[in-house]
Each structure stands twice: as C-alpha cells, then as structure tokens.
BAFI-3210 file (N, C-alpha, C; in Angstrom, 3 decimals, decimal comma, padded with zeros to 6 digits):
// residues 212
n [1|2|3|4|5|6|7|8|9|10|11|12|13|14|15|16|17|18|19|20|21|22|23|24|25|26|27|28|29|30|31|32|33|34|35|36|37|38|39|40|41|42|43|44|45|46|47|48|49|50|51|52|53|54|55|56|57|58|59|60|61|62|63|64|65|66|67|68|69|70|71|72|73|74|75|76|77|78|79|80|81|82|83|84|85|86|87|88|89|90|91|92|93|94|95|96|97|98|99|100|101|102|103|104|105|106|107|108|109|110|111|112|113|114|115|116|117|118|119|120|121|122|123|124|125|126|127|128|129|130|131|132|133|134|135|136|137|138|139|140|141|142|143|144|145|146|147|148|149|150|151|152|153|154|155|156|157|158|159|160|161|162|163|164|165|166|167|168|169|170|171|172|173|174|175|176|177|178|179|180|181|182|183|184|185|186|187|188|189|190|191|192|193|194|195|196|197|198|199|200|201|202|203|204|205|206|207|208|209|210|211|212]
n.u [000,852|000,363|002,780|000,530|001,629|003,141|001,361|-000,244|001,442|001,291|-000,626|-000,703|001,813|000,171|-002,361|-000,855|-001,345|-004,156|-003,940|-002,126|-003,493|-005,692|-004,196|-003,486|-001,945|-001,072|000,175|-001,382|-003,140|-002,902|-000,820|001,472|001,967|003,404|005,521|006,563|007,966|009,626|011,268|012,383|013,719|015,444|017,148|019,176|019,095|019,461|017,484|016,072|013,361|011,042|008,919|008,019|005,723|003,932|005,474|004,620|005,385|007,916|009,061|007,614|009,549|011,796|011,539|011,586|014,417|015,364|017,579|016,371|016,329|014,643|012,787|010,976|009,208|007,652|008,214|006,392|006,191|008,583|010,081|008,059|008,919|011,333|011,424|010,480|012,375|013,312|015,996|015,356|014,720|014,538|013,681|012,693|010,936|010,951|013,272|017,280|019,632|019,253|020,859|021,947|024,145|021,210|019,695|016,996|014,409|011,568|008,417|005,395|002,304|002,776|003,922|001,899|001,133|002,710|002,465|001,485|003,308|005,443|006,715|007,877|010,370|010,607|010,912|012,996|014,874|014,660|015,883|018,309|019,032|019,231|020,881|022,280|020,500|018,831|015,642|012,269|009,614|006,370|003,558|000,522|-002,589|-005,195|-006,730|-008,538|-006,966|-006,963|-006,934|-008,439|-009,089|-010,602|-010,967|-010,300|-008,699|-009,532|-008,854|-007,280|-005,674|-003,366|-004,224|-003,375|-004,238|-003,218|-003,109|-003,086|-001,713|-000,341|001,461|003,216|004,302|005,958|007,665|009,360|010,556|012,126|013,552|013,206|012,285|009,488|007,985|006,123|002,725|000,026|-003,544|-005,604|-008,066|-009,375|-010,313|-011,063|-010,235|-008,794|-006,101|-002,621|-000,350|003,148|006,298|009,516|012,684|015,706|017,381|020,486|022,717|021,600|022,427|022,026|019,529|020,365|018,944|018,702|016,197|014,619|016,192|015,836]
n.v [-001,197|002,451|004,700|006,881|009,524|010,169|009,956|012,216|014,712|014,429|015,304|017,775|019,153|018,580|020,104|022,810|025,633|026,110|025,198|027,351|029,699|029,994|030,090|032,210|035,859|036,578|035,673|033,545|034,836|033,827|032,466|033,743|035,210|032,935|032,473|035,160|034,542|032,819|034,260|035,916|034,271|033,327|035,342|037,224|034,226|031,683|029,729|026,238|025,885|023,205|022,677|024,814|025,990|027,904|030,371|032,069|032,391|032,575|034,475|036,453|035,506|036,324|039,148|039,815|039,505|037,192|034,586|032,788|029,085|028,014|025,358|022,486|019,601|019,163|019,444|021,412|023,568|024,000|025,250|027,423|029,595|029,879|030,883|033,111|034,455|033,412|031,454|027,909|024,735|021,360|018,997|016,046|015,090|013,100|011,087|011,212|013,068|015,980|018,571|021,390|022,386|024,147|027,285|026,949|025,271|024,684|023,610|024,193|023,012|020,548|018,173|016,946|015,305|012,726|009,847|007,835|006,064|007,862|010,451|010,254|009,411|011,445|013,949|013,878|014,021|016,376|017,261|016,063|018,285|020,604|023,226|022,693|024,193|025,472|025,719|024,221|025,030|024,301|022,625|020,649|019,374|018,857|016,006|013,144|009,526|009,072|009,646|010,559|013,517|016,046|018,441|022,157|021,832|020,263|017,533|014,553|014,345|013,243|012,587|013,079|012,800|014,506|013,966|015,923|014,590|012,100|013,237|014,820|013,123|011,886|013,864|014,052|011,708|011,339|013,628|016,504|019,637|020,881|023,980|025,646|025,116|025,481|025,480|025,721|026,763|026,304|026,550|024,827|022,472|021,770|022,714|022,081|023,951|024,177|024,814|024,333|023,339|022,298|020,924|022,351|020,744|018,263|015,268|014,182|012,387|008,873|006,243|004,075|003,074|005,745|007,098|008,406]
n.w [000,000|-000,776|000,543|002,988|003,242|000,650|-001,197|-000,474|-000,579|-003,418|-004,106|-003,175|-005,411|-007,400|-007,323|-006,834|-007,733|-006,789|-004,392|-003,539|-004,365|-002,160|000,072|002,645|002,889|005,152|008,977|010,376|013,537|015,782|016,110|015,381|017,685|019,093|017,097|017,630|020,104|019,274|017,683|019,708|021,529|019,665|018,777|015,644|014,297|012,812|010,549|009,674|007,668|007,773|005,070|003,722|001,545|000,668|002,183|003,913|006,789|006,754|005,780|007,913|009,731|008,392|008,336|010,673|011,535|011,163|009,942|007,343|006,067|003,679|002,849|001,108|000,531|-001,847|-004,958|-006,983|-005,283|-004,068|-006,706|-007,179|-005,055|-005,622|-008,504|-007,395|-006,464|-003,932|-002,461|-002,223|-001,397|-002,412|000,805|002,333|005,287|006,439|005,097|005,452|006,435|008,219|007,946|009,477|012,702|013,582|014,633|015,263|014,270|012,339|011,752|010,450|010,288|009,245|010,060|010,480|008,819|008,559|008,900|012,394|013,332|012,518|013,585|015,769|014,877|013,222|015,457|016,123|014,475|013,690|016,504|016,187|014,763|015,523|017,396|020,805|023,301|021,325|019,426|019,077|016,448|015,996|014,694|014,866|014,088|016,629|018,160|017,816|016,627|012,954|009,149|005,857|004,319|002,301|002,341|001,675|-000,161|-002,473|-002,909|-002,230|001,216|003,958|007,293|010,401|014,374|017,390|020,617|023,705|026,332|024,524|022,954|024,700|026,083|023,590|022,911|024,385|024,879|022,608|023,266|023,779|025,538|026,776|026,101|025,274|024,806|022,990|022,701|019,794|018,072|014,861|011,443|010,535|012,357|015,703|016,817|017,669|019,495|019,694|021,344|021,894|023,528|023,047|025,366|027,033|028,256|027,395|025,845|022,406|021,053|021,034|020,553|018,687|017,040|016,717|014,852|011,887]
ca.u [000,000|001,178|002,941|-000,284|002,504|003,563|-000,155|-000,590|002,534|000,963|-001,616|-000,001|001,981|-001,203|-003,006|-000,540|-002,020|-005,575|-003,514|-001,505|-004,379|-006,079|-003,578|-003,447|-000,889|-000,352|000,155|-002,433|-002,920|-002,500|000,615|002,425|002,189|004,023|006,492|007,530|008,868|010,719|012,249|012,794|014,264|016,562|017,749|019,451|019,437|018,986|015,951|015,501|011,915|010,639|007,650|007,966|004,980|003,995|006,497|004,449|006,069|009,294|008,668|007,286|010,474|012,719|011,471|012,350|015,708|016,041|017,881|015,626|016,653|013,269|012,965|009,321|009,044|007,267|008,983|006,597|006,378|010,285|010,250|007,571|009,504|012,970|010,888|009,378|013,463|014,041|016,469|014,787|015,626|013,947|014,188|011,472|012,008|011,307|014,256|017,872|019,894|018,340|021,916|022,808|023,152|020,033|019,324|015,248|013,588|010,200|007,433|003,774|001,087|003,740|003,968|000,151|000,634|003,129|001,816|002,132|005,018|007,003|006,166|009,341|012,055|010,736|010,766|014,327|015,408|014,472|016,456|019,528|019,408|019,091|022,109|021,808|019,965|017,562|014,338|011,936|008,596|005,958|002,094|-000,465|-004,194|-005,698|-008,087|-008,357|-007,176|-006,394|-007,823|-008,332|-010,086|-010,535|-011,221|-010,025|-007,770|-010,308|-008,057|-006,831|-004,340|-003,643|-004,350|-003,264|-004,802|-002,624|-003,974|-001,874|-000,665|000,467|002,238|004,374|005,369|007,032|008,428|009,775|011,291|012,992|014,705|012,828|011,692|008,191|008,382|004,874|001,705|-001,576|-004,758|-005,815|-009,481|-008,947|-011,008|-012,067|-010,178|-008,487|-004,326|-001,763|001,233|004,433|006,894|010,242|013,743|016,643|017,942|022,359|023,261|020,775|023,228|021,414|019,167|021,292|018,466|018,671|014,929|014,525|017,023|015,330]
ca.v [000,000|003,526|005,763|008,255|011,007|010,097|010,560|013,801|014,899|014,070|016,119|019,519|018,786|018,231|021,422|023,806|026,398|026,044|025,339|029,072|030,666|030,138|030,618|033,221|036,140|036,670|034,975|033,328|035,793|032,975|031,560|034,862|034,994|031,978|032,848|036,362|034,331|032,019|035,270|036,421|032,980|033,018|036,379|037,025|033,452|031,098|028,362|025,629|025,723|022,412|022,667|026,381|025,735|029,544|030,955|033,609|032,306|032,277|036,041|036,910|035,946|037,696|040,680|040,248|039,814|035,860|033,994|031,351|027,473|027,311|023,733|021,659|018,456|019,159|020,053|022,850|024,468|025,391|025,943|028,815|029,878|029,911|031,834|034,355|034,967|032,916|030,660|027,481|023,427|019,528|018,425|015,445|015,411|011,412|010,541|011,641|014,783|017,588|019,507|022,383|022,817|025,546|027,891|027,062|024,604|025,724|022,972|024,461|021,999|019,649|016,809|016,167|014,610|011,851|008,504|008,213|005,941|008,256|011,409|010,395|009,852|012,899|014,895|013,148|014,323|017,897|017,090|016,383|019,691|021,890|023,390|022,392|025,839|025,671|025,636|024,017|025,204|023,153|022,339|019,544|019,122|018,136|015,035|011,245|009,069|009,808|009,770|011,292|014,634|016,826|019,880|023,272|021,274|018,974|016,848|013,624|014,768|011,917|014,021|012,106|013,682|014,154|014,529|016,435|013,688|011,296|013,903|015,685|011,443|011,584|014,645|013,753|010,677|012,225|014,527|018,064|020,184|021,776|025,534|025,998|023,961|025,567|025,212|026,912|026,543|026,843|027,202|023,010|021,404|022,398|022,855|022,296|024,595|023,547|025,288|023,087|023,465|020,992|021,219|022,276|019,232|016,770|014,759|014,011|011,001|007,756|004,910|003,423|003,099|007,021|007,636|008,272]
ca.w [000,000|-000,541|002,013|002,465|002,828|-000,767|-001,513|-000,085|-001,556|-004,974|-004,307|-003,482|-006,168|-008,769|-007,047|-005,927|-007,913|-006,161|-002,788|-003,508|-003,881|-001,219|001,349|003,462|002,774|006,735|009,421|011,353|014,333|017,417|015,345|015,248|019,116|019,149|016,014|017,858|021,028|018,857|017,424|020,587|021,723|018,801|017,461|014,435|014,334|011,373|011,098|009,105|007,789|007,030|004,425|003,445|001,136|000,224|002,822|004,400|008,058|006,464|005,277|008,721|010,345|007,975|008,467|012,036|011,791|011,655|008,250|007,028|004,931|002,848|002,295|001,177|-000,295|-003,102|-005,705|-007,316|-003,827|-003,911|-007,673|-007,014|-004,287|-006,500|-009,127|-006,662|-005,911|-003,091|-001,916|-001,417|-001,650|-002,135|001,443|002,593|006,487|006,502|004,423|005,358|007,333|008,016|008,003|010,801|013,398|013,289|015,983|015,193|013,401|011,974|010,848|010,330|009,395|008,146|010,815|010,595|007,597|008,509|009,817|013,569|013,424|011,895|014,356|016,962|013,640|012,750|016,261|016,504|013,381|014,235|017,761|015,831|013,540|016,123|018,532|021,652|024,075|020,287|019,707|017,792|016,860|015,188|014,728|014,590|014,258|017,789|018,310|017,874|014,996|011,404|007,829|004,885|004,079|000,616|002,554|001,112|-001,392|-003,027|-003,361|-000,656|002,045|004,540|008,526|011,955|014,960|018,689|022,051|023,920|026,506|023,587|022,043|025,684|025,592|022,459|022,670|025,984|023,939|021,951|024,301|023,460|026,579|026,157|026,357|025,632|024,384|023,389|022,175|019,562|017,350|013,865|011,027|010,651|013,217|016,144|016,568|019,329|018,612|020,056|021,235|022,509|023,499|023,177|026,335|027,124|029,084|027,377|024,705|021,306|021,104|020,160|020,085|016,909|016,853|016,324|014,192|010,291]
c.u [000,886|001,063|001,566|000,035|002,624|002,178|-000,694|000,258|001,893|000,435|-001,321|000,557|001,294|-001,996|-002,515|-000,830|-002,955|-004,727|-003,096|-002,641|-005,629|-005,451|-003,294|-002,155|-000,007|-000,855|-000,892|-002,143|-002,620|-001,129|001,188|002,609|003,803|005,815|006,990|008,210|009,575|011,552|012,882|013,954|016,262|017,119|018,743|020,069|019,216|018,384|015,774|013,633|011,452|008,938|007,052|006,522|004,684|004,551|005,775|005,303|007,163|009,809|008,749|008,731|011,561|012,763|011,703|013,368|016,220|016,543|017,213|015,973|014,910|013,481|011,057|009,974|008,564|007,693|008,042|005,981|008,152|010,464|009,187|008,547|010,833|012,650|010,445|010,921|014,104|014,976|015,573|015,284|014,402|014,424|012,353|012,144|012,099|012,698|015,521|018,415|019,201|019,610|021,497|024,359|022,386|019,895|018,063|015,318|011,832|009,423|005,678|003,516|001,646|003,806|002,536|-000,230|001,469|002,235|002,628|003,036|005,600|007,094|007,822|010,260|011,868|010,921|012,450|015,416|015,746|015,423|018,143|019,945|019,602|020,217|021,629|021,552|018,469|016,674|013,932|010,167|007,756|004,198|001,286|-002,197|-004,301|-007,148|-007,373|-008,375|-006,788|-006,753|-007,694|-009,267|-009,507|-011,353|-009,988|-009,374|-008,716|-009,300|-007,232|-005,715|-004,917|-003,504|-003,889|-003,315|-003,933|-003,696|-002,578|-000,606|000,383|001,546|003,248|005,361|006,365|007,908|009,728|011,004|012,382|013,811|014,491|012,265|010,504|008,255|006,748|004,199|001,098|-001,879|-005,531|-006,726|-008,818|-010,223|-012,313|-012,085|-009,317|-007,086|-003,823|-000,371|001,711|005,345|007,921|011,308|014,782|017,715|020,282|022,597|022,646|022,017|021,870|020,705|020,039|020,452|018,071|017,191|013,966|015,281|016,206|016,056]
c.v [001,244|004,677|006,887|009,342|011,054|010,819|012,090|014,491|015,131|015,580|017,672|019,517|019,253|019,631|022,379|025,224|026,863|026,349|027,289|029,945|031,197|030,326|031,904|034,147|036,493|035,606|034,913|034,208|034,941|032,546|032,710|035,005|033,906|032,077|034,020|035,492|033,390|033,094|035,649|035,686|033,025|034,001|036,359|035,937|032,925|029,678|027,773|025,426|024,433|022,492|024,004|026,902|027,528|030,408|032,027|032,949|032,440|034,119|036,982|036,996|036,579|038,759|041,228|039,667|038,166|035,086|032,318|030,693|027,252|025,820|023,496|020,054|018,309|020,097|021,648|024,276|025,231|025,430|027,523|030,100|030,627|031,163|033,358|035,495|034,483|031,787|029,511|026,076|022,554|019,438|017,487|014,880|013,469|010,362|011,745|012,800|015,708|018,849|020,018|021,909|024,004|026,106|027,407|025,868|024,856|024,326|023,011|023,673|021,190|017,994|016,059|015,030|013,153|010,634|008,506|007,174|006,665|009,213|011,297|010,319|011,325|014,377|014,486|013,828|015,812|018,073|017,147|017,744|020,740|021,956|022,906|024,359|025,840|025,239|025,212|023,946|024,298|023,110|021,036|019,605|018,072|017,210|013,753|010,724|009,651|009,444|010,789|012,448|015,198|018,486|020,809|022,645|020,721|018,083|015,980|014,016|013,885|013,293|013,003|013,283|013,687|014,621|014,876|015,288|012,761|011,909|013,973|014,047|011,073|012,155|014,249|012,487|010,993|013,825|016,297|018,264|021,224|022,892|026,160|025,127|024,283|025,321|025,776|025,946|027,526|026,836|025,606|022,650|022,459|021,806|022,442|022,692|024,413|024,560|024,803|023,247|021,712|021,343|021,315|021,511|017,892|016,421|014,372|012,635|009,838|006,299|005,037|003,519|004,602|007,898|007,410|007,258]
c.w [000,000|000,617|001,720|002,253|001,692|-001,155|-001,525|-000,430|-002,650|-004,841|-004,453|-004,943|-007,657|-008,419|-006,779|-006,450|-007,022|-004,211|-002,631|-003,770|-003,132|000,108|001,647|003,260|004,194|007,639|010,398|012,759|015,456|017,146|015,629|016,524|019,407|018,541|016,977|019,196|020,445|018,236|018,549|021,263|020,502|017,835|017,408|014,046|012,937|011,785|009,847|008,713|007,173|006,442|003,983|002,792|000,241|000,728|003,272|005,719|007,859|006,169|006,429|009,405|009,775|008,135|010,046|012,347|011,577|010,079|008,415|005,611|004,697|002,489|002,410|000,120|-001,394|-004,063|-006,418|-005,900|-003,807|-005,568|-007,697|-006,156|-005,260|-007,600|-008,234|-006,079|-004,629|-002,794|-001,073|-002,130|-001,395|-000,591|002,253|004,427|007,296|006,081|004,914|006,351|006,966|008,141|009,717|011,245|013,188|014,682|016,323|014,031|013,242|011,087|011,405|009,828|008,652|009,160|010,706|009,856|007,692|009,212|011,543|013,924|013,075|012,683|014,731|015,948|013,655|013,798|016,414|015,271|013,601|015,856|016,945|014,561|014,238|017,270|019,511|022,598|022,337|020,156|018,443|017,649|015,584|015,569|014,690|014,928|015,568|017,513|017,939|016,344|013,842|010,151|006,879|004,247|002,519|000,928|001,765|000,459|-002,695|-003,483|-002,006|-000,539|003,169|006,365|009,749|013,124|016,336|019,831|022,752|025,447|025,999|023,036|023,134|025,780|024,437|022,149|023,939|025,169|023,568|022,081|024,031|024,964|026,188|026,961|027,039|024,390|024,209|022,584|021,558|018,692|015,954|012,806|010,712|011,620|014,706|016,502|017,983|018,011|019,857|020,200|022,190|022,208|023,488|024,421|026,316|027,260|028,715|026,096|023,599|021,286|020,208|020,017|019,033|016,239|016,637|015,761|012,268|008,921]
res [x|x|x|x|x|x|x|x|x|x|x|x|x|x|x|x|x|x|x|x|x|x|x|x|x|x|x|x|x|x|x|x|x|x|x|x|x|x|x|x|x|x|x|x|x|x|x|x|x|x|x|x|x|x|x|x|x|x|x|x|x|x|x|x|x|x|x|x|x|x|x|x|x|x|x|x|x|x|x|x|x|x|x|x|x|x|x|x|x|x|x|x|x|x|x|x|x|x|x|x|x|x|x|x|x|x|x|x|x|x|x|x|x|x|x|x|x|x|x|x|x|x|x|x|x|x|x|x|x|x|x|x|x|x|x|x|x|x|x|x|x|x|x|x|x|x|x|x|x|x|x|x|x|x|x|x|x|x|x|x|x|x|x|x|x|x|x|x|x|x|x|x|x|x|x|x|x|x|x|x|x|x|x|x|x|x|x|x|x|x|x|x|x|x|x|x|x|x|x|x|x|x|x|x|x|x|x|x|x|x|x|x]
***
C-alpha cells in the first residue's frame, strides 16, 4: 500500500495552484504569538523551515531579523519559491539529514501529515538539527485518529490527529523540553502549537529506533 505522505505529496503537487491561492498572505494571528517568542528565543538566528509551502512564516520571520533554509518536499512548492526569488531546496524530512546545526527549526502543518510511526524519527530528526539551548517550533491538528479529508484542497491529504498527553510522551522521547503547548481553534479542526527546546546538558538522542 502507498505511504499516504507520498499521496498527499501528490496532491499539493497536482493542485498547488488552487492550494496558492487560497492561502493566506499573513500569518495566522495565534501563530504569530508563538512565532515572535521564537524570534525572541533566537535572534538574528537562522531556522531551518521544514515545508515552506507559500512561505508567508518564512517572510514573517525575515522581516524580524532571523535567516531562514526554505525547504518543502514538493517540488513545485520550492520551484515557485525559486521563481518568486528565493532561496529554497527539495528536502522530505522522513528521508535523510536535516543539516545544521540551526538555531530554530520551523514545521507548520507539516507533521500532521506523517503517519504516527514516523512522528518520533521525525521529532528526533528535528532534535539532531538543532544546537543544543535551540528551539523548535511546530504544529499539529488536535483530536483522535487519522484519515483522509478533501477539505479546502479537493483533493486527498492523509491528517493524523494528537492529544496532547500522547504527544508531551514523544516529545519527551525524543529529548525536546516543552516551552509551551496551546490550544488553539482553527477554522475546521483544532491545533496544538508547540513550542520546545533541546535542552544544554541533554546529549542528542542515540536509540537506533529514532534515528530516520
């Protein structure tokens, strides 16, 4: 059977027209809360963004002072990008290094989409990209379970849902310290934004079993 990430992949991909013009040119107003204490956290730092997609967050923090690594997985997501003048790269955060170290790692609405085995590679992955004192901020659709919707896309994107104990467990795992956690109502479903340090004195996770 195919990875549903692959799937949902496709799809941006096949729509990113339709996707680009419906997204939003600023940033969600509870998100930017969030985004200015990771500036604050990490100035004139530099942040890996995994899943740049139309880059307004990537935009937002440039303009306050921080150098951002555009990276998405789908290829015409960083060819728009490249066209539009920016500096941006193929990087799929399942497969492979994620380079740094980064002061910040940055993934909006991008983890939701992996299957929840892959969640801890992927919070692990983000653990080894980031300095140690750095931060790493990040999103997911709250609730139970996971499936497939054709909201605002028309088009299948695969969704996996956290509750927020399952999640502080994995993060915990994988050796991140939670900064801050809330709860925010969105326009379908409702979010938990993340906000999570890699502690000085913690060493880098070395079980094999969360390594990508």
């Amino acid at each position: 059977m195919a990875d549903p990430t692959d799937l949902t992949l496709a799809s941006y991909q096949e729509h990113v027209d339709a996707y680009l013009d419906a997204a939003l040119d600023t940033v969600w107003p509870i998100f930017a809360a969030v985004l200015d204490d990771l500036v604050e956290r990490s100035a004139g730092g530099r942040v890996l963004e995994i899943g740049s997609g139309p880059g307004t967050e990537a935009r937002y923090l440039e303009e306050r002072g921080l150098e951002v690594d555009r990276t998405d997985a789908t290829p015409a997501f960083v060819e728009r990008l490249q066209r539009s003048g920016y500096r941006a790269r193929l990087l799929d955060i399942r497969h492979g290094d994620l380079g740094g170290p980064y002061d910040a790692v940055l993934a909006n609405a991008v983890l939701l989409h992996l299957e929840r085995s892959r969640l801890e590679p992927a919070l692990a992955a983000c653990h080894a990209a980031t300095r140690p004192g750095g931060h790493f901020l990040f999103t997911l659709k709250e609730g139970d379970g996971e499936g497939w919707s054709t909201a605002k896309l028309d088009a299948p994107r695969w969704f996996v849902y956290w509750r927020e104990p399952e999640l502080r467990r994995a993060l915990d795992r994988a050796g991140w310290d939670v900064i801050r956690l809330e709860h925010a109502e969105g326009r379908n479903d409702p979010w938990l934004l993340v906000l999570c340090r890699r502690p000085q004195a913690r060493s880098a996770v070395t079980n094999s079993r969360y390594i990508p």
